[in-house]
C-alpha positions in Angstrom: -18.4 -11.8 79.8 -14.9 -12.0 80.1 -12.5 -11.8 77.1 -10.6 -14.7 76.7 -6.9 -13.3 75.8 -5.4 -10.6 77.7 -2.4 -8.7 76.8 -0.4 -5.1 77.4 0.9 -3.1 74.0 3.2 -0.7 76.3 4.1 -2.7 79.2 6.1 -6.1 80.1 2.8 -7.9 81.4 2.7 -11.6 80.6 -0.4 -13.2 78.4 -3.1 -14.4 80.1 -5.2 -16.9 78.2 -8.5 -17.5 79.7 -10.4 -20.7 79.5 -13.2 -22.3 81.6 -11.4 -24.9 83.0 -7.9 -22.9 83.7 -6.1 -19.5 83.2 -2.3 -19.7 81.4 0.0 -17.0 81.4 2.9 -16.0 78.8 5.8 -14.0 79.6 7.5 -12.8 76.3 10.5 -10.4 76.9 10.5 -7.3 74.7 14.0 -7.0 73.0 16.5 -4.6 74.4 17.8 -1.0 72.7 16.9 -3.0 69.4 17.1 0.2 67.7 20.7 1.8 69.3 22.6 1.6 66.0 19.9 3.2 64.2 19.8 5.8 66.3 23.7 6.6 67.3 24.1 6.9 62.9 21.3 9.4 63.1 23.0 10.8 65.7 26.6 10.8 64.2 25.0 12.1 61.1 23.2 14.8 62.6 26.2 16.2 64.8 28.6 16.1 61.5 30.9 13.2 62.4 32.3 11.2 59.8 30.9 7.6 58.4 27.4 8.4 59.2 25.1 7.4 56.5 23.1 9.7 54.5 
């Protein structure tokens, strides 16, 4: 038996949706360096510089 939804958690696969009568595939693109600003404060507070948040 097949599993009807496939999907990857770690890579840019697409969705594939299984059916009997076809097969549909989703691609969804992950979001890029979402998390940059984050880590140049942590960064910037770690290394001393000033403005860098607590």
């Amino acid at each position: 038996m097949c599993l009807p939804l496939e999907f990857s958690v770690f890579h840019d696969n697409p969705i594939i949706l299984k059916s009997e009568s076809k097969n549909e595939t989703c691609s969804i693109e992950n979001p890029k360096h979402i998390q940059i600003h984050h880590l140049q404060k942590m960064r910037d507070y770690l290394t001393g510089k000033k403005d860098a948040y607590p």
